[in-house]
Legacy VTK file of the C-alpha trace (Angstrom):
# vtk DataFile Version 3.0
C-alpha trace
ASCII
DATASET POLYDATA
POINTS 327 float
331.739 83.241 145.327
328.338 82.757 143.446
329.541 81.226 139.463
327.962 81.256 136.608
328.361 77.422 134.683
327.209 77.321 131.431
327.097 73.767 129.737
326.349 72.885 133.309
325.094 69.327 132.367
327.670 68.284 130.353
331.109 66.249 130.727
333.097 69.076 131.897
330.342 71.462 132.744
329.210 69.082 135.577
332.457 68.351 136.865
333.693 71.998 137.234
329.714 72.024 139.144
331.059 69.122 141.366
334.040 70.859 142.374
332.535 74.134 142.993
330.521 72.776 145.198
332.962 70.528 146.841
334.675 73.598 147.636
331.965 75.716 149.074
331.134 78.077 146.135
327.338 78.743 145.525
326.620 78.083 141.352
324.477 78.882 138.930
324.042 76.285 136.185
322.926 77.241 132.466
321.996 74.477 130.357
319.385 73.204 127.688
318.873 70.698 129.571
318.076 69.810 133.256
320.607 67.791 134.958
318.252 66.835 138.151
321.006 67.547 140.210
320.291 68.151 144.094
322.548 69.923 146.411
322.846 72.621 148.661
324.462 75.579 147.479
323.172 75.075 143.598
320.319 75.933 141.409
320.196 76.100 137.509
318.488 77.976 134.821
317.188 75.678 131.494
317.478 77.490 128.453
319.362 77.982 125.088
322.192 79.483 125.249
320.821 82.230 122.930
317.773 82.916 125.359
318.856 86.537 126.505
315.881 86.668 129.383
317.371 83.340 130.695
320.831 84.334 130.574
320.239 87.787 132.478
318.083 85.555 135.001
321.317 83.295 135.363
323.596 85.570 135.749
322.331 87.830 137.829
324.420 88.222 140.781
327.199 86.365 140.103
330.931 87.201 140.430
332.273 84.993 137.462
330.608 83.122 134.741
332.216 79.552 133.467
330.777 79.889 129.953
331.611 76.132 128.814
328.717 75.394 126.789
328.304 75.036 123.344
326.778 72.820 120.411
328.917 70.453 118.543
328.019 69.614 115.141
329.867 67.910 111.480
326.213 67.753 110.142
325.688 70.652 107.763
322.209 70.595 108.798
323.165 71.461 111.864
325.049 74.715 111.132
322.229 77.402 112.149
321.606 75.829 115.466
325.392 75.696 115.692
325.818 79.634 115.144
323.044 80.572 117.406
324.269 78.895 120.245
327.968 79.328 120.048
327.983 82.964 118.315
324.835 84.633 119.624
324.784 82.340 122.452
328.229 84.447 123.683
327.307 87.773 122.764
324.182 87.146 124.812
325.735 85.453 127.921
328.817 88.218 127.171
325.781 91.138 127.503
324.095 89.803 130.148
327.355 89.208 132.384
329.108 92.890 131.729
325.167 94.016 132.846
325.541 91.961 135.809
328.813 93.239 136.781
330.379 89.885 136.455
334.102 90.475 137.782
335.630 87.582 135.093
334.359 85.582 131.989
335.855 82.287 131.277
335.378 81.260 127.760
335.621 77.569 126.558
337.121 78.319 122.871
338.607 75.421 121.093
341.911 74.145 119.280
339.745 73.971 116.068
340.830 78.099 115.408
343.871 76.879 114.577
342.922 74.554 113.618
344.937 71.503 114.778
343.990 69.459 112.116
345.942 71.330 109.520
348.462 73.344 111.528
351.200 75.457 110.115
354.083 75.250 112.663
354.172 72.721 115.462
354.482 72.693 118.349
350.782 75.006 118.168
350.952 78.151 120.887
348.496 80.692 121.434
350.734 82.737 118.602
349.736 80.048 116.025
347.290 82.191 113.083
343.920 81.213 113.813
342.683 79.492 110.482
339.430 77.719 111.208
338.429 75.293 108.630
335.314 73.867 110.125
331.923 75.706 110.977
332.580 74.544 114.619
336.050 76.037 114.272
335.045 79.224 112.782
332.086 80.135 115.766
334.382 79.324 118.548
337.000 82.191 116.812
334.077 84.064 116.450
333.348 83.341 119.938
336.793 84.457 120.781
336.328 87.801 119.137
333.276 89.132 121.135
334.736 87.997 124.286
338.288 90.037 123.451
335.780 93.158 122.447
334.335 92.965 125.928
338.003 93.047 127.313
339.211 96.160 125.146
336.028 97.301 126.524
336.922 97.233 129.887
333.273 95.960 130.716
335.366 92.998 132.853
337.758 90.634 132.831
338.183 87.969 130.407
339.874 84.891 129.793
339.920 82.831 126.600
340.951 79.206 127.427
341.476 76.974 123.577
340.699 73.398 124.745
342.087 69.913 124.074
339.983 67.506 122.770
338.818 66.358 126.821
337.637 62.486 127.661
336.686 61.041 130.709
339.142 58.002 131.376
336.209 55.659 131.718
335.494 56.278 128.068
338.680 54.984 126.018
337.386 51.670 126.241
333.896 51.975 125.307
333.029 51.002 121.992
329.543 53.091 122.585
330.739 56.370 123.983
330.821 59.295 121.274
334.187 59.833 120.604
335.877 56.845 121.539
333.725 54.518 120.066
334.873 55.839 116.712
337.622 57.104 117.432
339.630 53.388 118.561
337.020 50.525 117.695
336.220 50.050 113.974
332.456 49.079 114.070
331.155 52.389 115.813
334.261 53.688 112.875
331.537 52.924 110.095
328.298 53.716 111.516
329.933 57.251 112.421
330.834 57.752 108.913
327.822 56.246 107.550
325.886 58.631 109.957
328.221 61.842 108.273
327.208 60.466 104.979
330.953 59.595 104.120
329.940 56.419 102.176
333.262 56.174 100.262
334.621 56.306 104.131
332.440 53.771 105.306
332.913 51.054 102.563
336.710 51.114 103.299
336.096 50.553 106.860
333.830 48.098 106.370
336.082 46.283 103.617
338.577 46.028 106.835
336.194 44.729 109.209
337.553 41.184 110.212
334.517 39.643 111.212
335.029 40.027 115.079
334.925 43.690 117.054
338.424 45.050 116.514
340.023 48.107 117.368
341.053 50.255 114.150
344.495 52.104 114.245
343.580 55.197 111.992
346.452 56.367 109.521
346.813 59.042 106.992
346.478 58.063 103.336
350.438 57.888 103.624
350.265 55.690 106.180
351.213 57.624 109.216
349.354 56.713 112.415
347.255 59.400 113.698
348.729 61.840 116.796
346.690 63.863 118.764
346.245 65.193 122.265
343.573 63.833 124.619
343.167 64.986 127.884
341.337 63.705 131.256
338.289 66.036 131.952
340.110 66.099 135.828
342.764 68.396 134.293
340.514 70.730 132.544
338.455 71.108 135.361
341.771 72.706 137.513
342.737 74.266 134.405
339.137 75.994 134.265
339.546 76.697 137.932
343.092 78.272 137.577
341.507 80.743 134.633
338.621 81.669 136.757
340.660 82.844 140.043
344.634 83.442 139.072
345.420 87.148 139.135
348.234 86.518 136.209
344.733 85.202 133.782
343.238 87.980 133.333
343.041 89.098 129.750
345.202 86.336 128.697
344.401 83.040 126.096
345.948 80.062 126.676
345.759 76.738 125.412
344.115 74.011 127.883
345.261 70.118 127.538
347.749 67.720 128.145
351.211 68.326 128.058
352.083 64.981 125.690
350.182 63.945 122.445
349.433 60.857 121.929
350.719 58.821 119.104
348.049 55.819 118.500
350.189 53.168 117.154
351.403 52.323 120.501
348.246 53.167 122.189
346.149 50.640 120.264
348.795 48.253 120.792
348.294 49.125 124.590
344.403 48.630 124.252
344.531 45.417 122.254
346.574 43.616 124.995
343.529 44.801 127.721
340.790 44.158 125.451
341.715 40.807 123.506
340.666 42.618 120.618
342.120 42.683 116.846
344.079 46.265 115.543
343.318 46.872 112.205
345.496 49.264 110.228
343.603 51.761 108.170
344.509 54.462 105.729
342.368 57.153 105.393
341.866 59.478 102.874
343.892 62.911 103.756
346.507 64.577 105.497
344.741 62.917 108.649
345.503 63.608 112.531
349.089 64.619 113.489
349.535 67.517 115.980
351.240 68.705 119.061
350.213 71.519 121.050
351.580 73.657 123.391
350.576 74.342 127.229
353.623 76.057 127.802
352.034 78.944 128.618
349.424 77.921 131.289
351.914 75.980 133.231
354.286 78.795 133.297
351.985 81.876 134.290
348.850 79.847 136.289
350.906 76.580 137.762
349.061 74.234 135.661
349.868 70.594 136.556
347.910 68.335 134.283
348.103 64.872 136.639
346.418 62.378 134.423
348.693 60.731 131.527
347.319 58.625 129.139
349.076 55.690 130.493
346.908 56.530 133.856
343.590 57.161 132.115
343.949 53.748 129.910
344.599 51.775 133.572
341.547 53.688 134.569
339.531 52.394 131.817
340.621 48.982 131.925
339.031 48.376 135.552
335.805 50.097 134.001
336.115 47.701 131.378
336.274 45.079 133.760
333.441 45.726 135.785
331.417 46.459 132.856
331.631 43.281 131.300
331.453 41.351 134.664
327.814 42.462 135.319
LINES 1 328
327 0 1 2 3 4 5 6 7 8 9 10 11 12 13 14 15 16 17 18 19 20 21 22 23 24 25 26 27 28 29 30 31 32 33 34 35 36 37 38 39 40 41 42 43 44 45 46 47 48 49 50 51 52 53 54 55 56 57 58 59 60 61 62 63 64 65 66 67 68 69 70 71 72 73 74 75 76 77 78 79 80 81 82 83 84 85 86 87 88 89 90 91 92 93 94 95 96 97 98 99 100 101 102 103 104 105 106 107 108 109 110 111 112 113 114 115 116 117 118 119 120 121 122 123 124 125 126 127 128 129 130 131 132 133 134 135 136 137 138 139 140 141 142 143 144 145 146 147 148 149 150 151 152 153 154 155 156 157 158 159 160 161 162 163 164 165 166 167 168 169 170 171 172 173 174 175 176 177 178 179 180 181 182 183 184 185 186 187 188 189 190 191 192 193 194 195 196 197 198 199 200 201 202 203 204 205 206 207 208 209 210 211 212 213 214 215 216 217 218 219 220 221 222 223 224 225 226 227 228 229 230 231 232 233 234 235 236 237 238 239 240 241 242 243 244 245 246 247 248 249 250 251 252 253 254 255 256 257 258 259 260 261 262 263 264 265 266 267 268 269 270 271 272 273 274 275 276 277 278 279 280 281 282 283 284 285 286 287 288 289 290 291 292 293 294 295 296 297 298 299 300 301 302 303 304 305 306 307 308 309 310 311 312 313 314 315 316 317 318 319 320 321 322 323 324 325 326
């Protein structure tokens, strides 16, 4: 099969690539920027995702398209360059794949039109009303509703695939990667918010720092530790795979993760005895992070068997660690 992979240089962009390849497929990446990759059987097309002559150059020919990029934003001065590539980004690559006679579409939606931040009912399905309450959120349902048009249209199949927040196991421990920086080691905490402009945010994080790195166990203004799902970019990837070739997708949405949240108290408490490293217990202004969502669905209809658990990723990252800090 000649695909179409949009996003092609990014975490899970270039890993659905790798396995492509790996398994003989010829593919097509899209992507703002060149990833200097070299291998038989690929070639790749840089441009915005909005750029309507370079998505009809990329996807001309190709039997499915992998559309998995997107831009990510909290910065409201990032909103209009968020839009254009995730709203008429898709209608674009949507246009230039029906003209191509693309047999499927995979789109790379996101839990956010739910969102999972605030849900209603838990555990979250595909059923779950789709409130978005970010801008992020609200393009990616957008997203969602020109790629079901196409389907009603009949113009080719679709499949609409609501992803997990995704990490490479490598990153948990790496107080400079994006999101787990912030996410499990106070420090990068405050510079993220300071970067947001949450000052009030960043002065209680600070107030907490104990004078050493430390780890920061993020709780609601209650106190409840933060739940959420976070799932090894290895699973996606056969999820992604699964959507783009299983007769029983077609037409379908389905929520793409892990099977098991994760609740943090115990997972800090698992990092802290790898790292050496201080928790310290912060509450947060708001509801905060406390979901569970359903993959139910995808397991049932596609055989989705998500392998790597977060006790597996965190052993993963502690030999990364390791090395790291041994060079």
């Amino acid at each position: 099969m000649k695909i179409l992979v949009t996003g092609s240089s990014g975490r899970v962009g270039s890993a659905v690539v790798d396995r492509l390849l790996a398994e003989g497929h010829e593919v097509m990446g899209l992507d703002a920027r060149a990833s200097g990759r070299k291998a038989a059987g690929y070639s790749e097309t840089v441009g915005l995702l909005d750029d309507a002559a370079a998505a009809q150059v990329a996807a001309a020919g190709a039997d499915a398209v992998l559309h998995l990029g997107a831009f990510m934003s909290w910065a409201p001065a990032d909103k209009a360059k968020m839009f254009a590539a995730n709203v008429e980004g898709t209608r674009v690559l949507l246009d230039a794949a029906a003209g191509a006679g693309v047999r499927r579409f995979v789109f790379a939606s996101s839990g956010e039109v739910y969102p999972e931040n605030a849900p209603i009912s838990q555990p979250i399905d595909e059923n779950h009303p789709r409130n978005a309450n970010s801008p992020y959120g609200l393009t990616k349902l957008l997203g969602e509703e020109l790629v079901c048009f196409h389907q009603r249209a009949g113009r080719m199949e679709t499949v609409i695939l609501r992803f997990s927040h995704t990490q490479n196991a490598s990153e948990l421990l790496d107080e400079e990667s994006f999101f787990s920086g912030p996410r499990f080691f106070l420090r990068p905490r405050v510079r993220q918010q300071e970067n947001f402009g949450n000052s009030k945010v960043a002065d209680l994080l600070r107030a907490a720092d104990p004078g050493r790195p430390s780890h920061i166990l993020a709780c609601n203004e209650q106190g409840r530790p933060f739940r959420m799902h976070i799932t090894d970019t290895r699973d996606m990837v056969q999820g992604i795979l699964l959507a783009m070739t299983h007769p029983a997708a077609a037409g379908e949405i389905f929520n793409l993760g892990a099977t098991d949240p994760v609740d943090f108290e115990p997972l800090l408490a698992r990092m802290a005895e790898i790292t050496g490293l201080p928790i310290v217990k912060v509450d947060l202004p708001g509801a905060g992070v406390f979901y569970h969502t359903s993959n139910r669905k995808i397991r049932e209809r596609l055989g989705f068997k998500p392998e790597w658990t977060i006790d597996r990723m965190l052993q993963e990252a502690a030999e990364v660690r390791t090395k790291r800090l041994a060079q």
